[in-house]
Backbone bond lengths (Angstrom), bond angles and torsions (degrees), N, CA, C in turn:
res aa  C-N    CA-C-N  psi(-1)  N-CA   C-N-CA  omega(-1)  CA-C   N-CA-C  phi
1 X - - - 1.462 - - 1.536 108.57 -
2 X 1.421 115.63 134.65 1.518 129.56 176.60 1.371 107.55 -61.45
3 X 1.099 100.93 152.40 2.052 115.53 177.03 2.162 86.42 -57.28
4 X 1.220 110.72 -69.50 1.323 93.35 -173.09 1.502 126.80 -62.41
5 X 1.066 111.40 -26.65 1.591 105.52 -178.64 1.501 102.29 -55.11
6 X 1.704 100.71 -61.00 1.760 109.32 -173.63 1.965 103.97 -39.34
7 X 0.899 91.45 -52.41 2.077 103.61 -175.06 1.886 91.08 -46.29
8 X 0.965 128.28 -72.36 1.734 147.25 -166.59 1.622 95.88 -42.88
9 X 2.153 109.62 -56.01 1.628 96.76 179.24 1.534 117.10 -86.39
10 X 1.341 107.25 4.31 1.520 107.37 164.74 1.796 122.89 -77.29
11 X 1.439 100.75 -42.84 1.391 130.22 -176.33 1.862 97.47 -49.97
12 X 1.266 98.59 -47.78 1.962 124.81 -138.19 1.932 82.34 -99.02
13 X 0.738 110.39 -32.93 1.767 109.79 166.49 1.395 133.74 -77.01
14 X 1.509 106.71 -31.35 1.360 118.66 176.66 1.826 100.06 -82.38
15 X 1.040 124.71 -25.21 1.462 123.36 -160.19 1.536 94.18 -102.40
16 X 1.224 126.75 -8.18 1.358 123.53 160.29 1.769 125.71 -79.89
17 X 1.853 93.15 -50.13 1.366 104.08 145.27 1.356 139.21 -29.42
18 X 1.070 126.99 -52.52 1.623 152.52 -177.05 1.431 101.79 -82.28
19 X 0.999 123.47 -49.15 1.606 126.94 -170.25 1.923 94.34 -80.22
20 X 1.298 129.58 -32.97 1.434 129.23 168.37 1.581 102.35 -48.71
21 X 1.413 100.75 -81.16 1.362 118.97 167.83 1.715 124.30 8.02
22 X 1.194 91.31 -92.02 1.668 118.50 162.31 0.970 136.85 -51.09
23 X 1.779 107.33 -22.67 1.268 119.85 149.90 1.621 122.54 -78.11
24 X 0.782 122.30 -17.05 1.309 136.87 173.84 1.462 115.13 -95.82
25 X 1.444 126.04 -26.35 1.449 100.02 163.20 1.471 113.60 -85.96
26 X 1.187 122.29 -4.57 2.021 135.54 -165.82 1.494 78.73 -74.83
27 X 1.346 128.15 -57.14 1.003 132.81 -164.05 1.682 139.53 -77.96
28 X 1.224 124.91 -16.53 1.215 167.20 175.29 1.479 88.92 -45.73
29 X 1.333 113.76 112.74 1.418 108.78 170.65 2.059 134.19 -84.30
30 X 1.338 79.25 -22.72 1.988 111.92 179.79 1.069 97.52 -90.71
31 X 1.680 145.55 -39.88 1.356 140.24 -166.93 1.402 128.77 -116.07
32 X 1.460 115.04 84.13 1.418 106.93 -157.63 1.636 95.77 -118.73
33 X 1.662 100.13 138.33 1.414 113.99 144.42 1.386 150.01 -136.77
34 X 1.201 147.49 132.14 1.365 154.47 -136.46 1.525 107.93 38.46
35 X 1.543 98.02 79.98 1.754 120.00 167.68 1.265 105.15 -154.64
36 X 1.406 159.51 -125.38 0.869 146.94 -78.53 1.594 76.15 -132.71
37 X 1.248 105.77 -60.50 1.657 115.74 165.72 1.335 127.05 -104.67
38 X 1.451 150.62 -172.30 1.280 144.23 158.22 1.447 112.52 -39.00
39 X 2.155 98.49 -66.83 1.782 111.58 -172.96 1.263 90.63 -127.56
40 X 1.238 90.75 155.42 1.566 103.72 170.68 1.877 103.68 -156.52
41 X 1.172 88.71 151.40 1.612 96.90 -174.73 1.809 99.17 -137.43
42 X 1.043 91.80 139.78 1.797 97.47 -173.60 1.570 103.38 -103.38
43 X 1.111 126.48 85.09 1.906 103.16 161.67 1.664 129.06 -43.89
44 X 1.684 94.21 -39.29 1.478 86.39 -165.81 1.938 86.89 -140.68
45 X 1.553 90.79 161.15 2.014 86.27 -172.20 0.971 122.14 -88.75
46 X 1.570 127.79 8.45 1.556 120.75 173.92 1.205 101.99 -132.42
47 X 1.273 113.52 172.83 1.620 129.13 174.75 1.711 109.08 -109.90
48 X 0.805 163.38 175.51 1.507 157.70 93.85 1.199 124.29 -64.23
49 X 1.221 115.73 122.08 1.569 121.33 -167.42 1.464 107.17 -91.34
50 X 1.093 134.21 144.46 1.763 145.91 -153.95 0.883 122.32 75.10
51 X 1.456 142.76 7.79 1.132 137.67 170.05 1.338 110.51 -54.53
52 X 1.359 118.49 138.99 1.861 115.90 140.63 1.656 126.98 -60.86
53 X 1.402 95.77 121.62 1.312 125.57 170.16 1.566 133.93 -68.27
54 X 1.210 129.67 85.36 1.760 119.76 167.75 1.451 88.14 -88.28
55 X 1.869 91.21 146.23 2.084 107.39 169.51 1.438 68.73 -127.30
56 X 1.699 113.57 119.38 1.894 112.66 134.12 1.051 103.93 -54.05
57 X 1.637 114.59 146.19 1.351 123.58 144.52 1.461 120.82 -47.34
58 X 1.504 116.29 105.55 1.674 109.53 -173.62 1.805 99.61 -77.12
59 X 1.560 90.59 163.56 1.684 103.74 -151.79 1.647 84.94 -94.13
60 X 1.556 94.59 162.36 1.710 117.48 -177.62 1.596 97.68 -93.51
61 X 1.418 123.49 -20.25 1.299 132.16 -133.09 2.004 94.70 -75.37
62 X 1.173 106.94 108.77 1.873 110.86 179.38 1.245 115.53 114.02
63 X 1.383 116.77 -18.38 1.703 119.58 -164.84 0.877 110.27 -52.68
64 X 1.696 117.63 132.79 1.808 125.86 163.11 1.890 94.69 -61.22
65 X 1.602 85.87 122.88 1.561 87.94 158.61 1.246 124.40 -113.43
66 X 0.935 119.86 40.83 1.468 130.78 -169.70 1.498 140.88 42.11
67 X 1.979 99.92 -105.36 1.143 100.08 150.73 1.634 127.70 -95.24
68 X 1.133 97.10 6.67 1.765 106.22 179.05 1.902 105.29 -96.29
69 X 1.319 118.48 17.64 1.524 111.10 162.09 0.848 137.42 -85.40
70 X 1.033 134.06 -152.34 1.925 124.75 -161.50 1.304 97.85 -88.98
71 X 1.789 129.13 3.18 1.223 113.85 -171.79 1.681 84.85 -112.14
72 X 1.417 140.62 44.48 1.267 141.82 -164.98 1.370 97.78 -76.39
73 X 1.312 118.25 131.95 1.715 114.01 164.78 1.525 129.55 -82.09
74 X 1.671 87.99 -1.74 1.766 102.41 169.62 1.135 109.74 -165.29
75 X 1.802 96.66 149.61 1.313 101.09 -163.32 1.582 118.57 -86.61
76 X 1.572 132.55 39.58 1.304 149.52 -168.22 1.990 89.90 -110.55
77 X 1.043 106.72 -45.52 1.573 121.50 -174.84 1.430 123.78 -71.28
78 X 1.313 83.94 -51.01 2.102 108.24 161.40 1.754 103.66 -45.25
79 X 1.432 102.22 -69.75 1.576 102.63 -169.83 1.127 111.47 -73.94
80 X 1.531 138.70 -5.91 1.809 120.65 178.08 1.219 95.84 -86.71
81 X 1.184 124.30 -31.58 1.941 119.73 -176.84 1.603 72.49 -72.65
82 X 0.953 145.86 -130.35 1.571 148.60 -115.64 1.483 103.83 -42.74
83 X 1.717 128.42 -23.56 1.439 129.45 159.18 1.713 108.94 -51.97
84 X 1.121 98.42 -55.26 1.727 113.03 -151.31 1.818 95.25 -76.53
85 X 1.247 128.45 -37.88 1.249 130.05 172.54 1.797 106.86 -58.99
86 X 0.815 127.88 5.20 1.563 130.51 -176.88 1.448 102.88 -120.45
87 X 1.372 105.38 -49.16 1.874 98.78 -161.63 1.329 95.29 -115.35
88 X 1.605 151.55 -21.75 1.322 136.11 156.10 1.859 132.20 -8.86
89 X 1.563 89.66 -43.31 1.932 84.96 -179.51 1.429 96.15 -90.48
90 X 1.653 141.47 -48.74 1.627 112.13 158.22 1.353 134.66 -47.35
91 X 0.754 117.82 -6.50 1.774 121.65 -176.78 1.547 81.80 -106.92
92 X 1.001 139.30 -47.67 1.558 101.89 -177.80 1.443 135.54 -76.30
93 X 1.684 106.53 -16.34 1.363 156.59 177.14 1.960 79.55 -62.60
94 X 0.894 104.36 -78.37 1.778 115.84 -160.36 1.524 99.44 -45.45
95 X 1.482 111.35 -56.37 1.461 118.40 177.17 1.731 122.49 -52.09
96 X 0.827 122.11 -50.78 1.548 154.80 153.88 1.247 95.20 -29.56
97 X 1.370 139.65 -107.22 1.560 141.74 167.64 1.240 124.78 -6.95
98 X 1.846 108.94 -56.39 1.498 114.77 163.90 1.127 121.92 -44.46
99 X 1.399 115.61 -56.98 1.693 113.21 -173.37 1.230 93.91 -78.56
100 X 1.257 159.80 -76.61 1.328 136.16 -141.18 1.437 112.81 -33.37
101 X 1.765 101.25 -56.28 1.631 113.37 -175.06 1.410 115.07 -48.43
102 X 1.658 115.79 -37.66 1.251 118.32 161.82 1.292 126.11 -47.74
103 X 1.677 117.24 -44.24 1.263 107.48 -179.06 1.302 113.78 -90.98
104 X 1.095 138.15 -9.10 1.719 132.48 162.70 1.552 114.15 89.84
105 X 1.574 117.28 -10.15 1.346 127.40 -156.21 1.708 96.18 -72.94
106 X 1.404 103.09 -55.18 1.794 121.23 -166.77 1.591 103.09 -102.76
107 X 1.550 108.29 140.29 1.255 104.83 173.98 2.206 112.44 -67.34
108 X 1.008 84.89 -177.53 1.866 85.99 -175.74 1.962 95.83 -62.71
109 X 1.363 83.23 130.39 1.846 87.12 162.32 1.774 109.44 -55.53
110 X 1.665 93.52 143.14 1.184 112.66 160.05 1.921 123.33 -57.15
111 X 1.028 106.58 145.01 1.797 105.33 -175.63 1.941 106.43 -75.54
112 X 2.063 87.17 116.50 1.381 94.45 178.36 1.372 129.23 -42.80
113 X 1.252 134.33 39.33 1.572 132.39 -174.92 1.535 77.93 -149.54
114 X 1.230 132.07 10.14 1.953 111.62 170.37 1.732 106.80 -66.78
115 X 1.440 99.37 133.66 1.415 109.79 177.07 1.545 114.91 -83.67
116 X 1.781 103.79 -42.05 1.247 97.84 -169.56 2.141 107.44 -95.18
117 X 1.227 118.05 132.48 1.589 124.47 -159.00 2.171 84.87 -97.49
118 X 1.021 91.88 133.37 1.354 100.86 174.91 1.646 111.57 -82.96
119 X 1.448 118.06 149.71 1.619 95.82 -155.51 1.887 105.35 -73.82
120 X 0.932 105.02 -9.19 2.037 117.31 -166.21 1.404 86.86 -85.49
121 X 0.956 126.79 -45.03 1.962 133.73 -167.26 1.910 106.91 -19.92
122 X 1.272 101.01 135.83 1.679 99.65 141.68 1.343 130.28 -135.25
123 X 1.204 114.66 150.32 1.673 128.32 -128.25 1.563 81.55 -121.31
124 X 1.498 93.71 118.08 2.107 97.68 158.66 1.251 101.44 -127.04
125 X 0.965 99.40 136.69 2.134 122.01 -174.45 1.938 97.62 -145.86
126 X 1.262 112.72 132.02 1.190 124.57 156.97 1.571 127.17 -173.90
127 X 1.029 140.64 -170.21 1.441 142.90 -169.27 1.438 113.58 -116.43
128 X 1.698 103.16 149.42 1.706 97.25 162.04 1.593 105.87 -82.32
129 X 1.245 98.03 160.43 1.547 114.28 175.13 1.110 105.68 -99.89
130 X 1.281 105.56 -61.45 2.096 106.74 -174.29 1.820 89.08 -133.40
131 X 1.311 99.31 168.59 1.614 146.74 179.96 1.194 108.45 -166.79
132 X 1.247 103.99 109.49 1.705 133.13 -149.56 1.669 116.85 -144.25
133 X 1.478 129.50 66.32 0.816 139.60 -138.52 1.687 94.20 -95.07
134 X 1.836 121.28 0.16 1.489 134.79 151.74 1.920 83.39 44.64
135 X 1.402 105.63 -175.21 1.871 120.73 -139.86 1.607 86.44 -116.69
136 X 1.297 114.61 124.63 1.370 136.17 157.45 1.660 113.40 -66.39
137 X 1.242 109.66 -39.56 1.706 107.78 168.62 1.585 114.13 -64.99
138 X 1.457 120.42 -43.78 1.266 130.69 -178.31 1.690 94.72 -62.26
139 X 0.813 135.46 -85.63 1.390 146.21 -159.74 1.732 102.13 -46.81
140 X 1.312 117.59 -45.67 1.633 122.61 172.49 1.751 94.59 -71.83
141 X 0.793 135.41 -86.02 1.575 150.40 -156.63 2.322 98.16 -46.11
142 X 1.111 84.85 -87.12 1.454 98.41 168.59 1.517 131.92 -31.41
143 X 1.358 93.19 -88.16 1.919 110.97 -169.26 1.314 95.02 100.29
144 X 1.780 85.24 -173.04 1.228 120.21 175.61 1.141 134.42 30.91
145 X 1.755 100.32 46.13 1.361 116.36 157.27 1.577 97.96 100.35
146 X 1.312 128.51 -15.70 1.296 119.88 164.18 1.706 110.55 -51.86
147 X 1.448 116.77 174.33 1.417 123.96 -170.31 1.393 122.78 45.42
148 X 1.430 129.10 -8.63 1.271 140.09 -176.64 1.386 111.10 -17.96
149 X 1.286 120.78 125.61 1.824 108.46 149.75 1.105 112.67 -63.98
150 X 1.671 92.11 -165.74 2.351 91.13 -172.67 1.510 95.98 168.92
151 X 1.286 98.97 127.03 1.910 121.22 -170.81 1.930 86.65 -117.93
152 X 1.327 119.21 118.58 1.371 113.70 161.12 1.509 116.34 -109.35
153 X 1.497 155.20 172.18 0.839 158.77 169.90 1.174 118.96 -155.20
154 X 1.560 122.48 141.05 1.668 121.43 -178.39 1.574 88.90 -141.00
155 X 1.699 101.67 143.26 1.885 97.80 169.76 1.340 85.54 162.52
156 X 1.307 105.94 160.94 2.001 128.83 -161.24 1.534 87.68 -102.32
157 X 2.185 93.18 175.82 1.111 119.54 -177.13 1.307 96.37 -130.94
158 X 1.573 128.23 126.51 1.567 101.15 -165.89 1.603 71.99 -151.43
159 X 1.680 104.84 168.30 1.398 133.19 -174.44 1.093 100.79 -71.03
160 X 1.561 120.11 172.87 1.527 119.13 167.72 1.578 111.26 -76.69
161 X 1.571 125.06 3.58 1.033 106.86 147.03 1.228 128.97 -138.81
162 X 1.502 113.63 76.21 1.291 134.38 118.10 1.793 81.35 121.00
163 X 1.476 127.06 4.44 1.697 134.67 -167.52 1.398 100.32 -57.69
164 X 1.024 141.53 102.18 1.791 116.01 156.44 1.097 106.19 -58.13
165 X 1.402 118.59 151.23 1.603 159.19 -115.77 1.670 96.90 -153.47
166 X 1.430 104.13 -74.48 1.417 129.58 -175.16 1.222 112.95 -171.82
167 X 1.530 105.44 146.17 1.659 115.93 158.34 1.332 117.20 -119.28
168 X 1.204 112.99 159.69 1.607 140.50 -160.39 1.324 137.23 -129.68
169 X 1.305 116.99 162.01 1.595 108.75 -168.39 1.360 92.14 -158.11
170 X 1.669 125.78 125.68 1.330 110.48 -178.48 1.828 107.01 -159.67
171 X 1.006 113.37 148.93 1.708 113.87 -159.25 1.524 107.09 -165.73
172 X 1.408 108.25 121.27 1.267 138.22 -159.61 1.734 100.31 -116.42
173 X 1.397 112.76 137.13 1.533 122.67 168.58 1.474 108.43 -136.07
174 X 1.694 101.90 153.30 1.410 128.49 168.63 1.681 103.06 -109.87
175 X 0.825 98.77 133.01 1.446 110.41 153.41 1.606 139.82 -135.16
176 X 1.118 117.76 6.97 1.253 134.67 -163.86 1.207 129.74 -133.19
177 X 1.318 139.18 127.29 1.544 135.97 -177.31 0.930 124.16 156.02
178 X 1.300 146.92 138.97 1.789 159.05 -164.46 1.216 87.12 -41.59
179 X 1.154 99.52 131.62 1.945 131.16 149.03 1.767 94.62 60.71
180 X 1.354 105.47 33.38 1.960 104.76 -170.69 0.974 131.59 95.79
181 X 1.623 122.36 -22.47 1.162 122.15 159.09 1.841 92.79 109.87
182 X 1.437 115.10 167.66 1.461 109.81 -172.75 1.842 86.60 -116.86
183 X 1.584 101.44 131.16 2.005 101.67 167.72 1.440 101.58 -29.21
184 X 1.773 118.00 -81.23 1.154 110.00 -157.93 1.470 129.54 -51.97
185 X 1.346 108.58 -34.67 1.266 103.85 -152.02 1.420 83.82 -70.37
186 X 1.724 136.66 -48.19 1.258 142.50 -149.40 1.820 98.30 -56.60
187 X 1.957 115.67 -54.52 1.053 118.33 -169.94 1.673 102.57 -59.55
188 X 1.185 113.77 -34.53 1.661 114.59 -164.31 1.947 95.59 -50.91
189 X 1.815 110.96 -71.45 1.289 129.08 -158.93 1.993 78.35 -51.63
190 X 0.981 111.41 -61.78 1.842 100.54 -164.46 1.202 123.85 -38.44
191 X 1.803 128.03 -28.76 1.329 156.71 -172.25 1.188 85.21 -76.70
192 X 1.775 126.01 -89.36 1.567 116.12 -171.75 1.356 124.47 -34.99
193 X 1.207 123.16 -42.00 1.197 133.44 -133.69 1.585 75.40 -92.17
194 X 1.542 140.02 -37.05 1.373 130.70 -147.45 1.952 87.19 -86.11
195 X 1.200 110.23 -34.61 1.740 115.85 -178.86 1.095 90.90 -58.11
196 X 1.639 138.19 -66.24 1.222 134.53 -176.19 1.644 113.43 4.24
197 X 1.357 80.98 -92.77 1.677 126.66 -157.16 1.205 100.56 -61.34
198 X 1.563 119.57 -36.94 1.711 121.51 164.40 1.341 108.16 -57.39
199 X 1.158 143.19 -17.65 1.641 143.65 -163.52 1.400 90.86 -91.36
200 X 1.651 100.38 -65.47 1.513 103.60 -168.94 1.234 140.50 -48.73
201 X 1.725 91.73 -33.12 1.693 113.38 171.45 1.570 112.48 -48.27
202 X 1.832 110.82 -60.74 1.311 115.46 175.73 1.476 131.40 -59.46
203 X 1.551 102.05 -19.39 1.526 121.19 170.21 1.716 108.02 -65.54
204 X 1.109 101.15 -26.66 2.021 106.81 -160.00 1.362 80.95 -85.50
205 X 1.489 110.66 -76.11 1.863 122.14 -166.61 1.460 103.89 -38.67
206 X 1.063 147.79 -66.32 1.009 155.88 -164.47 1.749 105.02 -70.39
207 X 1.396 138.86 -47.34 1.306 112.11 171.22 1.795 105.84 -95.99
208 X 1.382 111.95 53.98 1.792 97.35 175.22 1.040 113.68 58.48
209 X 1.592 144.79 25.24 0.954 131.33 178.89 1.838 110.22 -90.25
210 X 1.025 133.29 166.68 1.300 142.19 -177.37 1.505 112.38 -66.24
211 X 0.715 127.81 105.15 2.263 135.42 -171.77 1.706 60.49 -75.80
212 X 1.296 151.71 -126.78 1.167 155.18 -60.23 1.198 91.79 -88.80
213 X 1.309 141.99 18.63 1.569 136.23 173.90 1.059 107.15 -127.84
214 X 1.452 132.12 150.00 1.617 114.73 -160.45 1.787 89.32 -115.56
């Protein structure tokens, strides 16, 4: 075999490889990303639908805040991170509730301060990552998704006793709105919107629906 031929079944192997590959993570039923959520990790392969629901309020405590940190170049940015660090886990809490009711699958979650966990229950607890209230000039001046805000969140789904279920990774952006859009209001819709998609997720898992489609 020629130096080039060998190169052609090397070339022609790796691109079969890769194309396996990719087929195999599209496909991956436990390991999903950019579908239903960003990440998703499956512990176990089904959901049961009716369970009772506790959401802890996930904690603010570490979040990258981007451009709204102590190195803020204005003080409009400064104060929606110090807004959004207070009301972020209700606003996602609020969002969260909404969609469930939308989807009809789970009765309404129990109120995040319930002490006593019902033994069928599943338990979502997790953290923000960032609160990212990104550049109102960029987003007016620019476009197209430059200056974006951005709500991230990571945190499990675990049994009422203590089983992980699944863990998660999930991140919502604004980019758009008169004269740039206002921090808060942008971080607020990003908070719901991240409860959203947490509802929906359990809405999909739970009736067989496809995680790999968002």
């Amino acid at each position: 075999m020629n130096r080039r031929r060998a190169y052609l079944v090397i070339l022609g192997s790796l691109a079969v490889a890769w194309s396996t590959a990719g087929r195999a993570a599209e496909n991956d039923p436990m390991n999903i990303t950019e579908g239903a959520l960003d990440e998703i990790h499956l512990k176990v392969p089904t959901l049961s639908a009716g369970a009772p629901i506790v959401i802890r309020p996930f904690t603010t405590e570490g979040a990258d805040l981007g451009t709204g940190g102590k190195d803020a170049k204005n003080e409009q940015r400064l104060n929606a991170t110090r807004i959004m660090l207070k009301i972020a886990p209700e606003l996602l809490v609020e969002g969260f509730n909404a969609a469930l009711a939308e989807g009809g699958v789970f009765p309404a979650a129990l109120a995040p301060g319930c002490e006593v966990v019902p033994e069928n229950a599943l338990v979502i607890e997790g953290k923000f990552l960032r609160i990212d209230p990104g550049s109102r000039a960029k987003r007016y001046w620019a476009g197209f998704g430059a200056g974006k805000s951005g709500v991230q969140v990571t945190g499990t789904l675990k049994d009422a006793s203590g089983k992980v279920l699944a863990e998660f990774t999930h991140m919502k952006n604004s980019g758009f709105g008169i004269g740039g859009g206002d921090y808060a209001k942008f971080l607020s819709d990003d908070s719901r919107d991240v409860g959203r998609d947490l509802a929906l997720f359990l809405t999909k898992w739970a009736t067989r629906k496809d995680l790999h489609k968002d």
